[in-house]
KEVOMI-119993 format. One line per field, with one value per residue: z, x, y of N, C-alpha, C, O in turn; residue in one letter; residue number from 1. Coordinates in nm, 2 decimals, padded with zeros to 4 digits. Layout:
N
nup	Z  ... .
neast	X  ... .
nnorth	Y  ... .
caup	Z  ... .
caeast	X  ... .
canorth	Y  ... .
cup	Z  ... .
ceast	X  ... .
cnorth	Y  ... .
oup	Z  ... .
oeast	X  ... .
onorth	Y  ... .
selum	A  ... .
lotor	NUM  ... .
//
This chain:
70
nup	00.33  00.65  00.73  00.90  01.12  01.19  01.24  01.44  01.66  01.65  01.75  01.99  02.14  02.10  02.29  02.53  02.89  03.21  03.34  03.16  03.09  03.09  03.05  02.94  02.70  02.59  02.55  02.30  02.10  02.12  02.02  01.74  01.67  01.35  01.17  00.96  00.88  01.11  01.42  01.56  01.79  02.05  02.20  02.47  02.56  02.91  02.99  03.18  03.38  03.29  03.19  02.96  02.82  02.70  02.47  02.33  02.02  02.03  02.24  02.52  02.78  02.85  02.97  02.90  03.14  03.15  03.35  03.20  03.19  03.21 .
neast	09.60  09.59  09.49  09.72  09.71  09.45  09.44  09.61  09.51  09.27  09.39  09.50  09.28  09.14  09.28  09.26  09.25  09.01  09.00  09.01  09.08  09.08  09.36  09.43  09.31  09.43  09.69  09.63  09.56  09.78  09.93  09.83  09.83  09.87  10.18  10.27  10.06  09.99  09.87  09.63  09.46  09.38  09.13  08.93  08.66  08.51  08.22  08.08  08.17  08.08  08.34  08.56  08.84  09.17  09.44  09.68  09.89  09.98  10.13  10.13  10.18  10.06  09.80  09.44  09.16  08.78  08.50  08.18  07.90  07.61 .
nnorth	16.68  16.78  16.53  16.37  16.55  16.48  16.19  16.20  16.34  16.15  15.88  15.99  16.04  15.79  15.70  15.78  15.82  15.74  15.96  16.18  16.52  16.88  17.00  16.75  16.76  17.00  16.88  16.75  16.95  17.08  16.88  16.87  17.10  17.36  17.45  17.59  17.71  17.89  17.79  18.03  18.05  17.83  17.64  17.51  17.37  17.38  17.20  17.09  17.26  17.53  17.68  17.81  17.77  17.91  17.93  18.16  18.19  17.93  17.88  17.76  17.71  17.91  17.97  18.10  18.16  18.17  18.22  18.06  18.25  18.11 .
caup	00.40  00.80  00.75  00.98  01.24  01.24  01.28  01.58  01.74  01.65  01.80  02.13  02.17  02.12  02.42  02.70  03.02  03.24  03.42  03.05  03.14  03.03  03.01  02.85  02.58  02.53  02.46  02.20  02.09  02.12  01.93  01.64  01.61  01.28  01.17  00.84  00.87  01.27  01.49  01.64  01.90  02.07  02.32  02.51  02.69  02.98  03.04  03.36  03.47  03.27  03.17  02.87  02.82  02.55  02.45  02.16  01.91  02.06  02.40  02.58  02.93  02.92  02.91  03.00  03.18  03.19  03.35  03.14  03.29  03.04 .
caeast	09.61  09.54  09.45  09.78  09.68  09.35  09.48  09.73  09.42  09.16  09.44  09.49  09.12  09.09  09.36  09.23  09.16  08.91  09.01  09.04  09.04  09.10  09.48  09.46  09.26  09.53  09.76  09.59  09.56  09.93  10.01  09.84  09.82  09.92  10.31  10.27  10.00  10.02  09.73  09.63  09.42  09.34  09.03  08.86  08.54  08.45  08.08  08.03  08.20  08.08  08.45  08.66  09.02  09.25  09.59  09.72  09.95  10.09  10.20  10.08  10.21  09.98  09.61  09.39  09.05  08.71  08.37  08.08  07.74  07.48 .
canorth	16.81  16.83  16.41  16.34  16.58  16.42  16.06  16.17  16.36  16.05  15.78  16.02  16.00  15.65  15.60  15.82  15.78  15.76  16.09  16.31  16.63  17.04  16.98  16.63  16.82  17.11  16.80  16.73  17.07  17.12  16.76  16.86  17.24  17.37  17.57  17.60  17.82  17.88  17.77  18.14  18.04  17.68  17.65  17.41  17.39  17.26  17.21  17.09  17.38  17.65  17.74  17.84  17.80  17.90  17.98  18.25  18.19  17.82  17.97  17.63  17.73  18.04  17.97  18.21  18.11  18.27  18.13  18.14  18.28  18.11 .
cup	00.53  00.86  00.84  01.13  01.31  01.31  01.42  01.70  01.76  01.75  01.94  02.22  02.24  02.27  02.51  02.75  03.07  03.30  03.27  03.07  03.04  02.95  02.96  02.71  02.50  02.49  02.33  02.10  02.03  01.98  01.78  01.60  01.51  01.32  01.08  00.82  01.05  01.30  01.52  01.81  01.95  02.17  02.35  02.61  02.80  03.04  03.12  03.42  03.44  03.19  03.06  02.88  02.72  02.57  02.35  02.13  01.95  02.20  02.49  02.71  03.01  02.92  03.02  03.02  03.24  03.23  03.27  03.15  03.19  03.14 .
ceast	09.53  09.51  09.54  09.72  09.51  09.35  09.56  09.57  09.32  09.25  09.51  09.34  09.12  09.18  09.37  09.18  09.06  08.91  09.05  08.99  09.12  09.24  09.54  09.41  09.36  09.60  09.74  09.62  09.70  10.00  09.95  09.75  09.94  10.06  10.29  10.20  09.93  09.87  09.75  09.55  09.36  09.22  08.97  08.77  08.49  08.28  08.00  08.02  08.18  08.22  08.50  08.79  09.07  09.35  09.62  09.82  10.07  10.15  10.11  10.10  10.14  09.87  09.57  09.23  08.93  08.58  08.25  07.98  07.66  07.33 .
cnorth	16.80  16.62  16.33  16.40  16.50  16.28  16.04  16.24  16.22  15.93  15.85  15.99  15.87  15.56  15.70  15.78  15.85  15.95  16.22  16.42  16.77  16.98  16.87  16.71  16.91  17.00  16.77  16.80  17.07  17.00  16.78  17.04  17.27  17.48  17.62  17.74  17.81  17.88  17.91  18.12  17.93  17.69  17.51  17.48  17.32  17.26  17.19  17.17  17.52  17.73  17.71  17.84  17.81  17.96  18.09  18.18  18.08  17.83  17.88  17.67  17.89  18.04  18.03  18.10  18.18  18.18  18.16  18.13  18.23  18.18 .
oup	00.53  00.97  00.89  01.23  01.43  01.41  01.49  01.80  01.88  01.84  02.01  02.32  02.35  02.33  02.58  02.72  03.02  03.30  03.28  03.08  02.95  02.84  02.92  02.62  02.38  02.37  02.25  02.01  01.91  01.88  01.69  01.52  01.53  01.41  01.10  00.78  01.08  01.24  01.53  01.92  01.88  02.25  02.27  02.69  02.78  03.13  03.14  03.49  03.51  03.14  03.03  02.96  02.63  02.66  02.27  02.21  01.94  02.24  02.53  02.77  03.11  02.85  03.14  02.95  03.34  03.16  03.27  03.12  03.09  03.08 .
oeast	09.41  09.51  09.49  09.69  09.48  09.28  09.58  09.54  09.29  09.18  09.58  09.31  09.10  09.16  09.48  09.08  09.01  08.81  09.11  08.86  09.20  09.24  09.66  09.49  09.38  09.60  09.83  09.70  09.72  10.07  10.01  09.65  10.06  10.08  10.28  10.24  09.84  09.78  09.87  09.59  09.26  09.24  08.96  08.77  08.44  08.25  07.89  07.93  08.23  08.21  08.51  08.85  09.03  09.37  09.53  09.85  10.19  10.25  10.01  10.00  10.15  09.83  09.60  09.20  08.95  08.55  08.21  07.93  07.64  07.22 .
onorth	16.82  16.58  16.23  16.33  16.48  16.25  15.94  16.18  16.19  15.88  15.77  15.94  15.84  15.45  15.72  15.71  15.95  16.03  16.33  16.44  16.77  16.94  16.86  16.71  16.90  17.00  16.77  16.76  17.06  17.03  16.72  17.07  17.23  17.56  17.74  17.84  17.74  17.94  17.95  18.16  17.90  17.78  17.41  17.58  17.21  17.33  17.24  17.19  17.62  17.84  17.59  17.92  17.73  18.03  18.09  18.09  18.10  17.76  17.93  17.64  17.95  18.13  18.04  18.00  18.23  18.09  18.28  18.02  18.29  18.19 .
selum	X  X  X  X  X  X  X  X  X  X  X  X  X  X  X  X  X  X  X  X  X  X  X  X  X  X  X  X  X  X  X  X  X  X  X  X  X  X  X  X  X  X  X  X  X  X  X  X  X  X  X  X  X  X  X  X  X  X  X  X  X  X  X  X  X  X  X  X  X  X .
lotor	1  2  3  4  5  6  7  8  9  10  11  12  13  14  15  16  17  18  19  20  21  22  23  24  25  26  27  28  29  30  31  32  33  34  35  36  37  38  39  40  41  42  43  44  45  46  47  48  49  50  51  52  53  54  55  56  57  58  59  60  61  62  63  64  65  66  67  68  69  70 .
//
């Protein structure tokens, strides 16, 4: 249970590039968000930049983006 999604996330990992970035991450995201029982919401953070990104309910071509003040 979930040990596939982990193996396709662990062997994208292992074959990124040097330039891995937000929207390399949503790939990921995307390649191994659940149906069965539906991903609701995906995020990534970027820490360099302070910023949040996420999607709702698989909707990959809509991510919202917020900066965040620490």
């Amino acid at each position: 249970m979930g040990l596939d999604r982990y193996r396709t996330a662990k062997k994208m990992l292992e074959n990124k590039q040097d330039d891995f970035d937000v929207q390399d991450c949503f790939e990921i995201l995307k390649a191994t968000a659940q149906t069965e029982c539906p991903t609701v919401v995906s995020m990534v953070f970027d820490a360099a930049n302070n910023h949040a990104f996420w999607c709702e309910n698989r909707k990959w071509g809509d991510i919202s983006e917020q900066n965040i003040c620490l």
